[in-house]
BATI-205660 format. One record per residue (C-alpha): z, y negated, x; residue number from 0; residue in one letter. Coordinates in pm, 1 decimal. Example, Ala and Ser with C-alpha at 12.3 -4.5 7.8 and 13.67 -1.06 7.14 Angstrom:
w:780.0	v:450.0	u:1230.0	nr:0	rest:a
w:714.0	v:106.0	u:1367.0	nr:1	rest:s
***
This chain:
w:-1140.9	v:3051.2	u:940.8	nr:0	rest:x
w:-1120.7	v:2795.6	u:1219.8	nr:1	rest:x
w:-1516.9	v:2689.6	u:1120.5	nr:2	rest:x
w:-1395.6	v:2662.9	u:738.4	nr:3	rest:x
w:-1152.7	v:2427.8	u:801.3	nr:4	rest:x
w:-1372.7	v:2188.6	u:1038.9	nr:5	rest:x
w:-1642.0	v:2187.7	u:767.4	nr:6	rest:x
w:-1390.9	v:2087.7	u:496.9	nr:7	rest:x
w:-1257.4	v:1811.9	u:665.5	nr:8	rest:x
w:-1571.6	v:1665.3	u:778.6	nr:9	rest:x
w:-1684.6	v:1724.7	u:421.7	nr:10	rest:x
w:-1390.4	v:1565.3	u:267.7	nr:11	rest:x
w:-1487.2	v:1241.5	u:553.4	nr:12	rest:x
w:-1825.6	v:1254.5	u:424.8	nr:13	rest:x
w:-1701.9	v:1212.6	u:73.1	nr:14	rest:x
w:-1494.4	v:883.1	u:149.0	nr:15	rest:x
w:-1750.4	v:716.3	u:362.8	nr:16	rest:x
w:-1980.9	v:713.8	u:89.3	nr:17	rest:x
w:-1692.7	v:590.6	u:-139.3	nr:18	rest:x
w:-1622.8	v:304.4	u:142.2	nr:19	rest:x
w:-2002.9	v:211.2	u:180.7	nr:20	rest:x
w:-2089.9	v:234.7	u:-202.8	nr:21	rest:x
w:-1869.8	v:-105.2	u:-211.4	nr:22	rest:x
w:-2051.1	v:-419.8	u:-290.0	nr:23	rest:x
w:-1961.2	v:-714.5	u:-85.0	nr:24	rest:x
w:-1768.7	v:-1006.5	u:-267.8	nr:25	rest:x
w:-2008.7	v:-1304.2	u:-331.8	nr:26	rest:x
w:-1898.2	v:-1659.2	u:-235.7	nr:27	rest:x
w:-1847.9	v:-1891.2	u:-484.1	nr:28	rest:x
w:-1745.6	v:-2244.2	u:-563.7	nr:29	rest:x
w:-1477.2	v:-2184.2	u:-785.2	nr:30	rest:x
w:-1099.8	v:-2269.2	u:-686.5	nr:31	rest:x
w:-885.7	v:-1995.2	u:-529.9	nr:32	rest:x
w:-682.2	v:-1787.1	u:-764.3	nr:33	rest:x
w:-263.1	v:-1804.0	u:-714.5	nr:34	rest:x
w:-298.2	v:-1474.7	u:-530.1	nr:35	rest:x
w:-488.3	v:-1586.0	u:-289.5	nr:36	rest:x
w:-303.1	v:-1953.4	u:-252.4	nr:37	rest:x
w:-45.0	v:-1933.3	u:56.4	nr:38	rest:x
w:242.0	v:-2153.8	u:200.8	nr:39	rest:x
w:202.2	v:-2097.7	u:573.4	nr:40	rest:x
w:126.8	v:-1788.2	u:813.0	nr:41	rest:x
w:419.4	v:-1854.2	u:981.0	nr:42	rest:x
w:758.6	v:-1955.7	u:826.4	nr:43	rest:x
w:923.1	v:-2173.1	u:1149.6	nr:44	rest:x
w:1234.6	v:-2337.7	u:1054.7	nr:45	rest:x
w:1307.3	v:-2095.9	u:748.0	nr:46	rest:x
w:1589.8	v:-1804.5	u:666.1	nr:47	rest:x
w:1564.3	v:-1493.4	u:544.4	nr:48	rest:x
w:1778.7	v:-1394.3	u:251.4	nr:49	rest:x
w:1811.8	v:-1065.3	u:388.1	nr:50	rest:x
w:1988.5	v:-1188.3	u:682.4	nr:51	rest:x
w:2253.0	v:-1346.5	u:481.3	nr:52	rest:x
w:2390.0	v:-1050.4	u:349.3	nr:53	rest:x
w:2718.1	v:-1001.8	u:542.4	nr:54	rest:x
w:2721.0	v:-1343.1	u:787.4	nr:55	rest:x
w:3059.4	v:-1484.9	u:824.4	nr:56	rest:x
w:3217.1	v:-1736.6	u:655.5	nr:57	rest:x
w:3447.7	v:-1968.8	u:832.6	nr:58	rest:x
w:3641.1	v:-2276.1	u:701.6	nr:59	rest:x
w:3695.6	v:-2595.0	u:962.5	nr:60	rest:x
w:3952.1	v:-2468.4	u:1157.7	nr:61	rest:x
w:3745.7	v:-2233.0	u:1287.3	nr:62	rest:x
w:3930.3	v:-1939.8	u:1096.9	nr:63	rest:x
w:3746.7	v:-1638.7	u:968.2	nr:64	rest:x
w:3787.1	v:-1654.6	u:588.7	nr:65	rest:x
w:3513.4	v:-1383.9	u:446.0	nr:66	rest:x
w:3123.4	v:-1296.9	u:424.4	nr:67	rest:x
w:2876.1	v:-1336.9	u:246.6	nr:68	rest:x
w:2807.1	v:-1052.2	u:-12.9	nr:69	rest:x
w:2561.5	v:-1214.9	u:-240.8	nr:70	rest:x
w:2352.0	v:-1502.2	u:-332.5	nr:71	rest:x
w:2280.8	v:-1593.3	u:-672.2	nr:72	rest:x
w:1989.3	v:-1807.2	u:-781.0	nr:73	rest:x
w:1888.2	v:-1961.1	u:-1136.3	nr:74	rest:x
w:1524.8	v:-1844.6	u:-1341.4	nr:75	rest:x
w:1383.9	v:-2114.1	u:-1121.3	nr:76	rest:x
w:1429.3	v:-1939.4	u:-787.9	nr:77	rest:x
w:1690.7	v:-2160.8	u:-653.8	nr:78	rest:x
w:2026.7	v:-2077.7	u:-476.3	nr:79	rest:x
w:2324.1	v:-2163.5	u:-660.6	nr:80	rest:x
w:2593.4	v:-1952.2	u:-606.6	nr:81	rest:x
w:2714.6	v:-1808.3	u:-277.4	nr:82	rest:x
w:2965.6	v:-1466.3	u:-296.5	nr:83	rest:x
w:3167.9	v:-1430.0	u:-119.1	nr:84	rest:x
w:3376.9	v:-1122.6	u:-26.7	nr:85	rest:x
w:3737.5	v:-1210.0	u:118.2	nr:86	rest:x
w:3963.7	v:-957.4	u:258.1	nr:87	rest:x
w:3994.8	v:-614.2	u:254.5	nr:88	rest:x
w:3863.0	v:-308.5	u:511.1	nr:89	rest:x
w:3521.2	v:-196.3	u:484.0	nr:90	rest:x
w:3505.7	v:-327.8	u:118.8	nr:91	rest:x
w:3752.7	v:-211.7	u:27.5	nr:92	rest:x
w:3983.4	v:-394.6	u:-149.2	nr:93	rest:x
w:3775.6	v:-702.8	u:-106.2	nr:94	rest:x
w:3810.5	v:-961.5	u:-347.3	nr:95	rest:x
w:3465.1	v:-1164.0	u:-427.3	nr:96	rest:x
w:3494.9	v:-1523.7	u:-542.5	nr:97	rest:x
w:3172.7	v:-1735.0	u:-644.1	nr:98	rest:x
w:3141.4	v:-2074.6	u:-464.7	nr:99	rest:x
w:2859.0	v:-2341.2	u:-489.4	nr:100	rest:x
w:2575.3	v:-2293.8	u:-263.7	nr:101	rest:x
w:2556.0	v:-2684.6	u:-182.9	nr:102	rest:x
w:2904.1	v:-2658.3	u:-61.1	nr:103	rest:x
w:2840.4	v:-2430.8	u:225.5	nr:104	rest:x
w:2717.6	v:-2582.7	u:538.5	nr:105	rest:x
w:2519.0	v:-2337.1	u:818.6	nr:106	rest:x
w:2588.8	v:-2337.8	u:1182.3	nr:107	rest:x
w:2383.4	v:-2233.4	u:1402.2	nr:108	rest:x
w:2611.3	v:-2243.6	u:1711.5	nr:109	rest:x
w:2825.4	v:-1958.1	u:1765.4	nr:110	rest:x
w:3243.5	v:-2080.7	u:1674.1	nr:111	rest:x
w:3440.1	v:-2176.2	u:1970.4	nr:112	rest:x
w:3704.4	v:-1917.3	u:2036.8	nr:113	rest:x
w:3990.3	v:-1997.2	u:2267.0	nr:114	rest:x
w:4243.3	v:-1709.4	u:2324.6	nr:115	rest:x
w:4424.5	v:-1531.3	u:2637.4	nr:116	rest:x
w:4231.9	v:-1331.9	u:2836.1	nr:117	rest:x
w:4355.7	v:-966.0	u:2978.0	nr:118	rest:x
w:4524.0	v:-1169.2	u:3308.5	nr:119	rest:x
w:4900.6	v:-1290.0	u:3237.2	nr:120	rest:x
w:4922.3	v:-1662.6	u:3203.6	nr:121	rest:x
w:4526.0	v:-1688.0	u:3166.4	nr:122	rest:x
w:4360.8	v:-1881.4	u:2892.5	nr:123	rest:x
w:3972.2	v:-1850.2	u:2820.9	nr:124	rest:x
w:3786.5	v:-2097.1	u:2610.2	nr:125	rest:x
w:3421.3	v:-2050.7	u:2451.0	nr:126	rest:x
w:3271.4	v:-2320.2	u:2351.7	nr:127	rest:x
w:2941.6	v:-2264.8	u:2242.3	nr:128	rest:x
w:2901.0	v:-2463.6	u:1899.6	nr:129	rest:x
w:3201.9	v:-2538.1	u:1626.3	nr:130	rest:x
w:3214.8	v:-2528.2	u:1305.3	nr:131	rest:x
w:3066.5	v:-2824.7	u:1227.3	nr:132	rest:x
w:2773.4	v:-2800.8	u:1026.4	nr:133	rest:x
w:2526.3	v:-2927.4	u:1265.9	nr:134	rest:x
w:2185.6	v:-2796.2	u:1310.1	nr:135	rest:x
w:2146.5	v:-2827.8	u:1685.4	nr:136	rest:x
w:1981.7	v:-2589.5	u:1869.3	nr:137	rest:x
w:2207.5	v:-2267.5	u:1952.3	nr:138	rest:x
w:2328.9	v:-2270.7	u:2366.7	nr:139	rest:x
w:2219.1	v:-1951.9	u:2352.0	nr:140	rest:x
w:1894.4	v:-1788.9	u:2492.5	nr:141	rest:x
w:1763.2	v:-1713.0	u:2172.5	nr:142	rest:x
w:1684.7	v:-2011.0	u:1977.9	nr:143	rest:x
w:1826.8	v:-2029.9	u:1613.5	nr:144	rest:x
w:1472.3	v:-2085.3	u:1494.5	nr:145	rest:x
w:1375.0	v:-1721.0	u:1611.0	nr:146	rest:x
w:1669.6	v:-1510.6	u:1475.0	nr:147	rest:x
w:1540.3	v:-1592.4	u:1096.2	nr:148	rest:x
w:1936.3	v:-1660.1	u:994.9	nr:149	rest:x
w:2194.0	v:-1929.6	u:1085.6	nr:150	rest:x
w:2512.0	v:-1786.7	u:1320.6	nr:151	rest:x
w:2730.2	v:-1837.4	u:1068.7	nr:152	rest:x
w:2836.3	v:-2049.5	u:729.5	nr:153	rest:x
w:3149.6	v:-2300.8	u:680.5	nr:154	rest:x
w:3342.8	v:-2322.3	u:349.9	nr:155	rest:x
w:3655.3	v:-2581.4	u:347.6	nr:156	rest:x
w:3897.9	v:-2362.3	u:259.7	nr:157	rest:x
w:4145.1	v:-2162.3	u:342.6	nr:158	rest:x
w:4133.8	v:-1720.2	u:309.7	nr:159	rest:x
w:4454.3	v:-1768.9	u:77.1	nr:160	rest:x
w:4271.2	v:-2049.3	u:-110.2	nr:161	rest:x
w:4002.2	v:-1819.0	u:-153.4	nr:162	rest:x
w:4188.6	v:-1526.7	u:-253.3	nr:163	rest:x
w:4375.1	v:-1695.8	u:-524.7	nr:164	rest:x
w:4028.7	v:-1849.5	u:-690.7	nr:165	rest:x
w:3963.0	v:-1625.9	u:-1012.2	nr:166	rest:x
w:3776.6	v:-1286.6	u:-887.1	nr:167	rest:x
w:3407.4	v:-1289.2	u:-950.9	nr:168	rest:x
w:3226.9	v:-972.9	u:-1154.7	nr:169	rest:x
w:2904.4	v:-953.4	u:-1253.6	nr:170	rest:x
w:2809.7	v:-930.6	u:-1607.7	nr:171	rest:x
w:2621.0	v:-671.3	u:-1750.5	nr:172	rest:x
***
């Protein structure tokens, strides 16, 4: 049974080598390279993934949390026009998505200052590792900004109640 098996499989190899070696190499030719075959860049430095923007925070200028990002909307021509955003709510639940203009967001990629009490009595603790500014200086961080593929974090002026009372965004079917 054992000796069945071990001829079948090298008979099956057999069978796809010759596939693999019946091949004919591609010819060189003079002719212009097809779209397919036309690339940017092997790398992407400097560039965000649209992935990665799915769920970053949204802050206004004060530094206050306001929402996240749910959902980026772009026209036929593949650009970004419309940011959703998803404000309040648990867990999306009870969240209530409002549309805002791309161009109005800015990206950080600094983490927000935080200042707040620490666990001591009396004790205050400030972090100040990047505001909310809209700056694109490097991240005081050990990894760079440039290697994380996303920004820390967006800035919207506006406030979460602002946001809340702008007319609910639903997609259309």
């Amino acid at each position: 049974m054992l000796t069945k098996s071990i001829a079948a499989g090298l008979a099956g190899t057999a069978l796809l080598a010759t596939v693999a070696f019946a091949q004919s190499p591609t010819a060189t030719s003079d002719k212009a390279p097809t779209a397919a075959a036309t690339t940017i860049s092997t790398t992407a430095t400097g560039q965000w993934r649209t992935s990665k923007m799915d769920g970053l925070k949204v802050y206004n200028e004060a530094n206050e949390n306001i929402g996240t990002i749910n959902d980026l909307l772009m026209d036929k021509s593949g650009a970004i026009k419309i940011a959703v955003i998803g404000v309040g709510g648990f867990l999306g639940v009870g969240e209530h998505l409002v549309a805002v203009p791309y161009e109005k967001l800015k990206f950080v990629n600094e983490a927000v200052a935080y200042t707040g009490t620490s666990a001591k009595p009396g004790a205050t603790t400030t972090t100040t590792t990047g505001a909310a500014t809209g700056t694109d200086r490097p991240a005081a961080t050990t990894t760079s900004s440039t290697s994380k593929w996303y920004p820390d974090h967006a800035v919207f002026n506006a406030s979460k109640d602002e946001l809340k009372n702008m007319p609910e965004f639903k997609y259309a079917d």
